[in-house]
N, C-alpha and C positions, 0 to 999 in steps of 0.2 A: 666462342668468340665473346668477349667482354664488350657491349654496348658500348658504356661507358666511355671505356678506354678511346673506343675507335670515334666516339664523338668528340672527346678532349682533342685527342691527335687532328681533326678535320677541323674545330675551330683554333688550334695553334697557324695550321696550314692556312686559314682563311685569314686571320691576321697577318699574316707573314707575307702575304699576296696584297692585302690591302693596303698594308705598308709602303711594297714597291709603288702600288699605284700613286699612293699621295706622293713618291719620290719624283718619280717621271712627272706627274701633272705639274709639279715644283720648276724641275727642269724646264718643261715646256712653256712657263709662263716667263721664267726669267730671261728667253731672249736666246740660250743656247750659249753664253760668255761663259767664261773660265776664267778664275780667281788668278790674276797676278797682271803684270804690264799691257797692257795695250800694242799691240802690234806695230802698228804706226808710231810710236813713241819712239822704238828701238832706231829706225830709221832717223828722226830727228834729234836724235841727244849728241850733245856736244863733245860726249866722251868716247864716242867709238869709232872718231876718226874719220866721219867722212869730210868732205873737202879739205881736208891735209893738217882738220885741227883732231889734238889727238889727247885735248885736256891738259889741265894743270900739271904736268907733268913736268920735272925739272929734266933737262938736260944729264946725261951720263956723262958729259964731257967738263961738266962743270966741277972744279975741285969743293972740296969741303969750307963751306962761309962764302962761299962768292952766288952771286945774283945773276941772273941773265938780266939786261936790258928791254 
């Protein structure tokens, strides 16, 4: 059995452990969010239709050059 060896391999393992820790500790101080929109936001945005507005969206019934009112 190579000394050595088995001690390189044990402090790889010990970094590799120490690592995850400082990950999770990371995690745990930040609040437990997750990178992108806010939840709450989806519900009030103008664009996904709730109370019957359904955004800038022009009309399919309009021909080509013409405007809605």
């Amino acid at each position: 059995m190579d000394l050595e060896r088995v001690l390189a391999e044990l402090r790889k393992e010990r970094d590799a452990i120490e690592s995850a820790i400082f990950s999770l500790e990371r995690l745990g101080r930040s609040g437990n969010t997750s990178p992108g929109r806010h939840p709450g936001l989806a519900a009030k945005s103008p664009t996904n239709g709730v109370n019957g507005n359904h955004g800038n969206h022009r009309s399919a019934s309009l021909a080509p050059g013409e405007e809605s009112s």
